[in-house]
PDB file of N, H, CA, C and O in Angstrom:
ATOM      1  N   UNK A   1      16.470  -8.067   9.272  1.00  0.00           N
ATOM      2  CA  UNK A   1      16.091  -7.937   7.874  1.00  0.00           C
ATOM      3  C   UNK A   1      16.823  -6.736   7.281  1.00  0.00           C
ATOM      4  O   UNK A   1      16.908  -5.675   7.899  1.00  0.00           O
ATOM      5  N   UNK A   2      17.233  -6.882   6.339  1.00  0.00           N
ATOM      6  H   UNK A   2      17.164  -7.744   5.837  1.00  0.00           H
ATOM      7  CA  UNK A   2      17.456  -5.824   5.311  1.00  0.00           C
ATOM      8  C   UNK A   2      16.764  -4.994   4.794  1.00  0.00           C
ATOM      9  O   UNK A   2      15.666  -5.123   4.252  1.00  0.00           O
ATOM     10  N   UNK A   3      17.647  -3.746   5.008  1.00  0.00           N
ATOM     11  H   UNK A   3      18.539  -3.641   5.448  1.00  0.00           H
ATOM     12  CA  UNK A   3      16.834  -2.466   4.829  1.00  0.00           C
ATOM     13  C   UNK A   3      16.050  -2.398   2.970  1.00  0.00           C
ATOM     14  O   UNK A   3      15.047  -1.771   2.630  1.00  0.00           O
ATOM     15  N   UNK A   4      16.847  -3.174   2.199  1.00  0.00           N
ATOM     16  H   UNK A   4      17.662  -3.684   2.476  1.00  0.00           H
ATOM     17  CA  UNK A   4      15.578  -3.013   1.204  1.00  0.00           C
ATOM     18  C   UNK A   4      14.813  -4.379   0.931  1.00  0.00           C
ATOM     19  O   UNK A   4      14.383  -4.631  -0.195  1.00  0.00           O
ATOM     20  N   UNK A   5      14.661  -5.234   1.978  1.00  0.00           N
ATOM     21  H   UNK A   5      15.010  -5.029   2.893  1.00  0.00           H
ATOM     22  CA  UNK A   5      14.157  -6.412   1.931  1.00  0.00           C
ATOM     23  C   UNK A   5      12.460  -5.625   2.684  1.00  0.00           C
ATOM     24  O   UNK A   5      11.284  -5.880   2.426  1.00  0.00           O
ATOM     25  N   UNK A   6      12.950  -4.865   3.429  1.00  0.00           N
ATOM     26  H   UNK A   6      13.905  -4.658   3.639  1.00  0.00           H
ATOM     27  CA  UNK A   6      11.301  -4.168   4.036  1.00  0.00           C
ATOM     28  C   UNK A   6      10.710  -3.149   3.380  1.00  0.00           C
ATOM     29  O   UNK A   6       9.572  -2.700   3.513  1.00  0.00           O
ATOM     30  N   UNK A   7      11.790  -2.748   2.490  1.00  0.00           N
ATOM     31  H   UNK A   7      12.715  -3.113   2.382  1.00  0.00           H
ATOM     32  CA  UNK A   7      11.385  -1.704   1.223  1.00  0.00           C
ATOM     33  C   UNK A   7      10.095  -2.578   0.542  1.00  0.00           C
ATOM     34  O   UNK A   7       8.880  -2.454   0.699  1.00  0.00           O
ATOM     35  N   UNK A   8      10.930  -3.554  -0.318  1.00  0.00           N
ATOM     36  H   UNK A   8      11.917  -3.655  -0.446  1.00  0.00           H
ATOM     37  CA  UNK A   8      10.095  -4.285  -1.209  1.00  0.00           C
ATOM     38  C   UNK A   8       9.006  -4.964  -0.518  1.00  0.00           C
ATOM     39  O   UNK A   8       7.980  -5.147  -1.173  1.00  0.00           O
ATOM     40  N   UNK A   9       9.048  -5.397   0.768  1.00  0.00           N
ATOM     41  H   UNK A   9       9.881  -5.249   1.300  1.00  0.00           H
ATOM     42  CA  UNK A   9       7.834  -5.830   1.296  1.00  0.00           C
ATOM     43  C   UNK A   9       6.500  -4.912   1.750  1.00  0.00           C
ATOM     44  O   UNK A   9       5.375  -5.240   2.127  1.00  0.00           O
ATOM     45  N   UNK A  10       7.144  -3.614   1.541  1.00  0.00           N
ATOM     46  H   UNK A  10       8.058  -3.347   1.235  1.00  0.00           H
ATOM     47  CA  UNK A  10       6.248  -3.066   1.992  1.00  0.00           C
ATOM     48  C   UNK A  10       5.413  -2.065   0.549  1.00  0.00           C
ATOM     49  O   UNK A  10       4.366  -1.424   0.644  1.00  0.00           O
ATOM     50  N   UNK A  11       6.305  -2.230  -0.723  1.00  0.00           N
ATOM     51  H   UNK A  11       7.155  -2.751  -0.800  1.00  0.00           H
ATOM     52  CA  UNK A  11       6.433  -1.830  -1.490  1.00  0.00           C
ATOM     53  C   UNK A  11       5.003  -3.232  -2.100  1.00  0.00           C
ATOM     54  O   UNK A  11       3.887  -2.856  -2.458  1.00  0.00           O
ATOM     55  N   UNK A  12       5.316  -4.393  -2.085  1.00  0.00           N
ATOM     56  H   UNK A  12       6.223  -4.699  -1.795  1.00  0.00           H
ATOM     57  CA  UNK A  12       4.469  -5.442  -2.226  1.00  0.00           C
ATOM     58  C   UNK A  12       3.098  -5.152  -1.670  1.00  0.00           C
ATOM     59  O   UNK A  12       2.165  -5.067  -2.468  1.00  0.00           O
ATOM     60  N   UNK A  13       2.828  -4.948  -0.034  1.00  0.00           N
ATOM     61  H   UNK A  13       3.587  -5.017   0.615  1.00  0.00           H
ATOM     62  CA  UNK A  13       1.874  -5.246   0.225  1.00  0.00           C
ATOM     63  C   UNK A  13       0.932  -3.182  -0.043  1.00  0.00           C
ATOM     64  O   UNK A  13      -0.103  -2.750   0.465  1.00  0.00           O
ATOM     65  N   UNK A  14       1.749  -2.614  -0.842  1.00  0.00           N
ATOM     66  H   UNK A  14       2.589  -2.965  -1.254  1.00  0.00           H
ATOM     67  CA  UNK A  14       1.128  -1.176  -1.200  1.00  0.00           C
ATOM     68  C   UNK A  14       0.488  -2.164  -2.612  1.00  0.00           C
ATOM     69  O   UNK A  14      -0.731  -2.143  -2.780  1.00  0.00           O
ATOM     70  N   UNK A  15       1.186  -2.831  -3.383  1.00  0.00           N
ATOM     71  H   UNK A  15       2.176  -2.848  -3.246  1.00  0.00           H
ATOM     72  CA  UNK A  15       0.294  -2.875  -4.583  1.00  0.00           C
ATOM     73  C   UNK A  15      -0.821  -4.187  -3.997  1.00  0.00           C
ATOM     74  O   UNK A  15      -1.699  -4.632  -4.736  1.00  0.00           O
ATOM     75  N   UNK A  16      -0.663  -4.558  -2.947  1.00  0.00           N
ATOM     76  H   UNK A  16       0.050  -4.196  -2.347  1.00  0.00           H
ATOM     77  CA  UNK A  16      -1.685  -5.858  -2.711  1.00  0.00           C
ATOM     78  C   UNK A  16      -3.200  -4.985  -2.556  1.00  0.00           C
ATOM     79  O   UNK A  16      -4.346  -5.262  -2.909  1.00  0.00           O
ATOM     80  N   UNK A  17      -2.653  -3.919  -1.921  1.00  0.00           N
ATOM     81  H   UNK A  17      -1.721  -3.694  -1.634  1.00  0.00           H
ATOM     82  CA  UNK A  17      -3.892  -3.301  -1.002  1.00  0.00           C
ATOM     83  C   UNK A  17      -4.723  -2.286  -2.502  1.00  0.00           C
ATOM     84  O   UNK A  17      -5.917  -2.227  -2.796  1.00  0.00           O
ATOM     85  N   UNK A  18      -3.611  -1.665  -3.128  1.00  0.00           N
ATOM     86  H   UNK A  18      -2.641  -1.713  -2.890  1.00  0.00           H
ATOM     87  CA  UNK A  18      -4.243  -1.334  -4.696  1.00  0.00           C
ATOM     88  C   UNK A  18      -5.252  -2.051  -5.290  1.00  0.00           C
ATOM     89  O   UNK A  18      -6.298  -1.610  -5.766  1.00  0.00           O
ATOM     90  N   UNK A  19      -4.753  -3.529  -5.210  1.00  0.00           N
ATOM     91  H   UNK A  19      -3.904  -3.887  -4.823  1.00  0.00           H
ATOM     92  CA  UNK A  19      -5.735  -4.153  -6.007  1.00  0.00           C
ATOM     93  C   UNK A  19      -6.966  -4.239  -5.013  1.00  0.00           C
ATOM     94  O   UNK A  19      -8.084  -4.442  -5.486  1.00  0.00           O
ATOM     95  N   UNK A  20      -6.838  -4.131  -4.031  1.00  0.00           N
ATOM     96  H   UNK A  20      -5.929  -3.966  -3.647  1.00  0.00           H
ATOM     97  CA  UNK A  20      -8.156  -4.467  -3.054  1.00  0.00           C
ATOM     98  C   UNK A  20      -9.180  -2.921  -3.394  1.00  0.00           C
ATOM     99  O   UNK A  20     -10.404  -2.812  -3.331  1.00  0.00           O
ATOM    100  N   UNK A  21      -8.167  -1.890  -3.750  1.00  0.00           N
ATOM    101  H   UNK A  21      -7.173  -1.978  -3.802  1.00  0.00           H
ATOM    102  CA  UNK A  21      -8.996  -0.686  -4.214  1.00  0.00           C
ATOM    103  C   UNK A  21     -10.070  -0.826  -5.135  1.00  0.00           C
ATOM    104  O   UNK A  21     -11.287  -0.688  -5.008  1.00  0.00           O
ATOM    105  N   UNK A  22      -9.197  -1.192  -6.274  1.00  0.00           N
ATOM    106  H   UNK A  22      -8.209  -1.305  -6.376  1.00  0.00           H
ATOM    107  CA  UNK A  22      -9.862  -1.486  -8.024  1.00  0.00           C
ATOM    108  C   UNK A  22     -10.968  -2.580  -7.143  1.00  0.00           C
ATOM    109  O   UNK A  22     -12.087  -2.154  -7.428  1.00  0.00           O
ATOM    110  N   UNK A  23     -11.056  -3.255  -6.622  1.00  0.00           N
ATOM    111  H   UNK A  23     -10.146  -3.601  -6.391  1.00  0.00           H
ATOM    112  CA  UNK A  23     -11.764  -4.347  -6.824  1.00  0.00           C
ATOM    113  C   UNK A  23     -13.072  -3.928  -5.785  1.00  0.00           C
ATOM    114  O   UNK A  23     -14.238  -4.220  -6.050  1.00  0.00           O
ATOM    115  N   UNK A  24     -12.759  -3.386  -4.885  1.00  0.00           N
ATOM    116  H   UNK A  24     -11.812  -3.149  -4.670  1.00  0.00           H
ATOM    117  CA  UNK A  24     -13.812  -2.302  -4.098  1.00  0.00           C
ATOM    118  C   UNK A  24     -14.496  -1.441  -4.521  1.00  0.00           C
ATOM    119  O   UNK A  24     -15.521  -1.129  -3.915  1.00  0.00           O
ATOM    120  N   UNK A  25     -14.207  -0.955  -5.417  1.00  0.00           N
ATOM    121  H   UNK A  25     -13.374  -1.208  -5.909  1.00  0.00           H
ATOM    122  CA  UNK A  25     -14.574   0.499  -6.009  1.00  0.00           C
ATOM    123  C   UNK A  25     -16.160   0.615  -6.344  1.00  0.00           C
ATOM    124  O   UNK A  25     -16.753   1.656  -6.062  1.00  0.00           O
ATOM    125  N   UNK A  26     -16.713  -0.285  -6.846  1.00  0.00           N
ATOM    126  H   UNK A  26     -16.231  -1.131  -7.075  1.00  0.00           H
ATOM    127  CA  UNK A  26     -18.231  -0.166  -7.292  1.00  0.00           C
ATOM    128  C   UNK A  26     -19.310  -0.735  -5.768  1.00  0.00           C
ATOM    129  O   UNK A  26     -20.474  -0.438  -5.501  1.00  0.00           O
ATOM    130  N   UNK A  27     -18.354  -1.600  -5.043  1.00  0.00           N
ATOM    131  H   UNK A  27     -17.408  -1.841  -5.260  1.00  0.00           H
ATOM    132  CA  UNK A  27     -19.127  -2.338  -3.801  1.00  0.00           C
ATOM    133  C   UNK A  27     -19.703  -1.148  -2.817  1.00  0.00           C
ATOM    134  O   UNK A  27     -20.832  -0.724  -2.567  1.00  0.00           O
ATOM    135  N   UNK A  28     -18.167  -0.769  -2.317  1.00  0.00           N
ATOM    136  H   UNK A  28     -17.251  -1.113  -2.520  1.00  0.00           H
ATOM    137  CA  UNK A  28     -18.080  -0.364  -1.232  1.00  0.00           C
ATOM    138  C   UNK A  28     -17.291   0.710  -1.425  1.00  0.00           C
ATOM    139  O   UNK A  28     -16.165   0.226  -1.542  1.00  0.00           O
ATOM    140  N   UNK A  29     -17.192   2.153  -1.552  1.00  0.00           N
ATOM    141  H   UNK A  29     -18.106   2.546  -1.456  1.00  0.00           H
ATOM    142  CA  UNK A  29     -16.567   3.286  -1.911  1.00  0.00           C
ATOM    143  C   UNK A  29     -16.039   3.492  -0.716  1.00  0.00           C
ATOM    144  O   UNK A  29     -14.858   3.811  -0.853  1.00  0.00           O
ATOM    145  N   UNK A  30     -16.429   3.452   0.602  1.00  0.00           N
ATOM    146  H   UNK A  30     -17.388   3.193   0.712  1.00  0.00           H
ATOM    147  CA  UNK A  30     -15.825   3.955   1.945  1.00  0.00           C
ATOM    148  C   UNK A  30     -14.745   2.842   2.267  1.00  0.00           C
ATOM    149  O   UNK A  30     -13.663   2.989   2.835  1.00  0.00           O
ATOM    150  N   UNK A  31     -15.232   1.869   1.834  1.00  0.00           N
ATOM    151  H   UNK A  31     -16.111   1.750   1.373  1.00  0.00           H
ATOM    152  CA  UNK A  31     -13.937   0.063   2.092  1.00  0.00           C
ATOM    153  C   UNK A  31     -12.944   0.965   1.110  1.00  0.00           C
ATOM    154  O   UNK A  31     -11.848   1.377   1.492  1.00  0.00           O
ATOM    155  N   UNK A  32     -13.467   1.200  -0.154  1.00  0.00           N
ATOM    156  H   UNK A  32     -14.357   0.866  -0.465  1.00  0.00           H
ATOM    157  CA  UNK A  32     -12.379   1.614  -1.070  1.00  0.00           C
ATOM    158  C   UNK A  32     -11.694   2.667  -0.243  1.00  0.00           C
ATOM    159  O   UNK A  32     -10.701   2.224   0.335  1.00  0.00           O
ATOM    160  N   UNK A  33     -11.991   4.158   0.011  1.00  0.00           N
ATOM    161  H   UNK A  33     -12.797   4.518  -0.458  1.00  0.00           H
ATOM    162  CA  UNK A  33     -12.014   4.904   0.538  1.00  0.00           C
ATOM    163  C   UNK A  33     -10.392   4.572   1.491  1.00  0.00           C
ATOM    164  O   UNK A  33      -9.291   5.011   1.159  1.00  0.00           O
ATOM    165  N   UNK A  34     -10.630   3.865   2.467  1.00  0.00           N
ATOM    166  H   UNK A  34     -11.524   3.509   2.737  1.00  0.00           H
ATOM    167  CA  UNK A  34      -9.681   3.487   3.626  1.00  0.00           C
ATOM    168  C   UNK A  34      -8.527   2.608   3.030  1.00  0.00           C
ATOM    169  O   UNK A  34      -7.346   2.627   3.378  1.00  0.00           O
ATOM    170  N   UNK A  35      -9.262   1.628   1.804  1.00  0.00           N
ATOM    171  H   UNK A  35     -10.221   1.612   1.521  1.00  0.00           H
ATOM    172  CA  UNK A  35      -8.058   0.640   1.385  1.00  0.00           C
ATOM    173  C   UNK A  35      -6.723   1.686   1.076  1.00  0.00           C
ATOM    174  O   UNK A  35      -5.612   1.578   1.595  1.00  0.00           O
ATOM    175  N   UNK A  36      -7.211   2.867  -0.053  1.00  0.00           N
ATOM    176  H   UNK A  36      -8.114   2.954  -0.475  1.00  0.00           H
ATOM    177  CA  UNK A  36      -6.887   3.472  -0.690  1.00  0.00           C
ATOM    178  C   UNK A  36      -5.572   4.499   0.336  1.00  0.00           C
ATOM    179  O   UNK A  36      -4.430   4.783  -0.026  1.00  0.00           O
ATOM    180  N   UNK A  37      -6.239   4.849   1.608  1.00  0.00           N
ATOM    181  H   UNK A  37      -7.167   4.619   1.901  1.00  0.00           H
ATOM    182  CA  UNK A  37      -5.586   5.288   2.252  1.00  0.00           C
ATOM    183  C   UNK A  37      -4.385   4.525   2.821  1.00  0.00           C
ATOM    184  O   UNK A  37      -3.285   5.050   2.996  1.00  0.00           O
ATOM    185  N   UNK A  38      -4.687   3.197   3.106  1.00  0.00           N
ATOM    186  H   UNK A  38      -5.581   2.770   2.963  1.00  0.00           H
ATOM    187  CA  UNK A  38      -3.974   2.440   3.685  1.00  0.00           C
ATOM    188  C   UNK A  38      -2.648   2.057   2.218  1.00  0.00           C
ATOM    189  O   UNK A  38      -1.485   1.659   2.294  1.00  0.00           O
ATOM    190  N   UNK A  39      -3.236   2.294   1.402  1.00  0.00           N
ATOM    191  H   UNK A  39      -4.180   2.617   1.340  1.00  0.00           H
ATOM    192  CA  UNK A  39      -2.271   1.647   0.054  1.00  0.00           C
ATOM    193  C   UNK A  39      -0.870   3.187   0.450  1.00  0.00           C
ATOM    194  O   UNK A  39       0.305   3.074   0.798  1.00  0.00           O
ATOM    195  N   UNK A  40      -1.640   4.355   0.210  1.00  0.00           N
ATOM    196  H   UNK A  40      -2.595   4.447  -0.073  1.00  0.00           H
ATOM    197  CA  UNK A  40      -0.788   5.693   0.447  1.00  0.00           C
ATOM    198  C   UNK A  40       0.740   5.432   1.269  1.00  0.00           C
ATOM    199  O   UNK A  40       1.950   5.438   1.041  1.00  0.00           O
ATOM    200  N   UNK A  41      -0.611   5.116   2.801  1.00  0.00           N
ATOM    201  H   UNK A  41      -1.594   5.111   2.987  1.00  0.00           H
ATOM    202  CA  UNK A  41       0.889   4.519   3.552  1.00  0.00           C
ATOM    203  C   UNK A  41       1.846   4.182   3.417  1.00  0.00           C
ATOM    204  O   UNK A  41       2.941   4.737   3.513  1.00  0.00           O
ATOM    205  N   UNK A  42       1.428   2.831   3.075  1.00  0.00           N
ATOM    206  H   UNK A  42       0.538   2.380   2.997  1.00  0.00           H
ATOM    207  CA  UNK A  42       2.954   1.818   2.572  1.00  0.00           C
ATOM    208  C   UNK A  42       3.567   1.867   1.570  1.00  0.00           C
ATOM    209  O   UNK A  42       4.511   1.137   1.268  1.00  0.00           O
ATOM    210  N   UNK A  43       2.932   3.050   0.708  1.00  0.00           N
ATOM    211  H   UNK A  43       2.165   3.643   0.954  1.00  0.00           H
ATOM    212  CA  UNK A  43       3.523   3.597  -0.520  1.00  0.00           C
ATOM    213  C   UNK A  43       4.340   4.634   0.171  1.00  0.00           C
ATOM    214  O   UNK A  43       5.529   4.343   0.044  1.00  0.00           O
ATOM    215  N   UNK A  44       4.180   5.649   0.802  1.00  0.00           N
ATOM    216  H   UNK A  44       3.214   5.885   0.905  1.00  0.00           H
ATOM    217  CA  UNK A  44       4.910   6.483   1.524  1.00  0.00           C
ATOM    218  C   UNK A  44       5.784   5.630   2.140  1.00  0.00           C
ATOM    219  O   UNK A  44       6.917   5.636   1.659  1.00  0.00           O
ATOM    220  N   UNK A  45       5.526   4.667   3.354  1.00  0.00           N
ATOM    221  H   UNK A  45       4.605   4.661   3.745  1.00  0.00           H
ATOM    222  CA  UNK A  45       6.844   4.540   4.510  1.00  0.00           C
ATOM    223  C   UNK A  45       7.794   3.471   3.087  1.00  0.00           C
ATOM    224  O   UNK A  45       8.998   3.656   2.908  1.00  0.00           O
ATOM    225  N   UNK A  46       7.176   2.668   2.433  1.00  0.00           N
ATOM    226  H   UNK A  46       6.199   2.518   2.579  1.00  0.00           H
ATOM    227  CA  UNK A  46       8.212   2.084   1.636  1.00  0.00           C
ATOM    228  C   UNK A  46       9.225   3.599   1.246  1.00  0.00           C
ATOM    229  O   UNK A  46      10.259   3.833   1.872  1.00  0.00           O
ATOM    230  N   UNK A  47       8.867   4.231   0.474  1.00  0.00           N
ATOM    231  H   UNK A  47       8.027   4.041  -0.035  1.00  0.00           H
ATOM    232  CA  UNK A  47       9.628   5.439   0.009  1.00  0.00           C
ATOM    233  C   UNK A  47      10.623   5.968   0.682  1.00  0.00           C
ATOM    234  O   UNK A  47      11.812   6.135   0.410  1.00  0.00           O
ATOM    235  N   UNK A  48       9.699   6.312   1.989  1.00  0.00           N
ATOM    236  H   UNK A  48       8.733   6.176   2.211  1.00  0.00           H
ATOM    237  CA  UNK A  48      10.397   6.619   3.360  1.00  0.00           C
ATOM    238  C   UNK A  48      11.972   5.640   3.534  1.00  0.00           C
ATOM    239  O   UNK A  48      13.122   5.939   3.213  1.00  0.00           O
ATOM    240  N   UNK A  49      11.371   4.317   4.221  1.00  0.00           N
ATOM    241  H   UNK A  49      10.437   4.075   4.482  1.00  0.00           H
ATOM    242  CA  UNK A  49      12.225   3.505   4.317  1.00  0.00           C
ATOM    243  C   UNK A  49      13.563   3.107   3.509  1.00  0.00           C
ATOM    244  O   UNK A  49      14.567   2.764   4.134  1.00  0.00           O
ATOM    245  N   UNK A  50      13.547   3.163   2.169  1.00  0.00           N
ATOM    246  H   UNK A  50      12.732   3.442   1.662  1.00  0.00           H
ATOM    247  CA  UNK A  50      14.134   2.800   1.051  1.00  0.00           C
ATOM    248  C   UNK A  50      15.222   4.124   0.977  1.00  0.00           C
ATOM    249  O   UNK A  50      16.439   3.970   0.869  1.00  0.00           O
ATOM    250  N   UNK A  51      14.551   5.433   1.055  1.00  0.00           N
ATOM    251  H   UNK A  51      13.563   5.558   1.143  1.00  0.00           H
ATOM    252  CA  UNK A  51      15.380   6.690   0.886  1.00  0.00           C
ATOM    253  C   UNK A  51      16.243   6.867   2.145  1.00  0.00           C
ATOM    254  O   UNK A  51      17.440   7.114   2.290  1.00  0.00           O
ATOM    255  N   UNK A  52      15.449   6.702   2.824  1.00  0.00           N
ATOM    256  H   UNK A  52      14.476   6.501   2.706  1.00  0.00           H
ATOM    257  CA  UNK A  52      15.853   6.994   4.500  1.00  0.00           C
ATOM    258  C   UNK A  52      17.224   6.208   5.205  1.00  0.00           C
ATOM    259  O   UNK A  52      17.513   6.410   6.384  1.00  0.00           O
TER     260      UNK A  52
END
C-alpha cells in the first residue's frame, strides 16, 4: 500500500471514531472518554505517517 493511501485510511477511520464521540457523549462519557482517545491516535499516527 501506499504511503498516503494509509494516511487517508487512517485519517478516515480518526473521523469515523469522532463521530462515535459526538454520538457517545450524553450515554456514556467514559465510552466517549476512550473513543476520544482512540480518535487522537489515528489523528496523530495519520500525521505521523503522512509527514514521516
Amino acid at each position: 500500500m501506499s504511503k498516503e493511501i494509509v494516511g487517508v485510511l487512517l485519517l478516515a477511520l480518526a473521523g469515523f471514531l469522532a463521530g462515535g464521540v459526538y454520538s457517545t457523549w450524553k450515554n456514556s462519557r467514559a465510552l466517549a472518554g476512550f473513543l476520544l482517545v482512540a480518535t487522537l491516535l489515528a489523528l496523530g499516527g495519520a500525521i505521523a505517517w503522512i509527514v514521516g
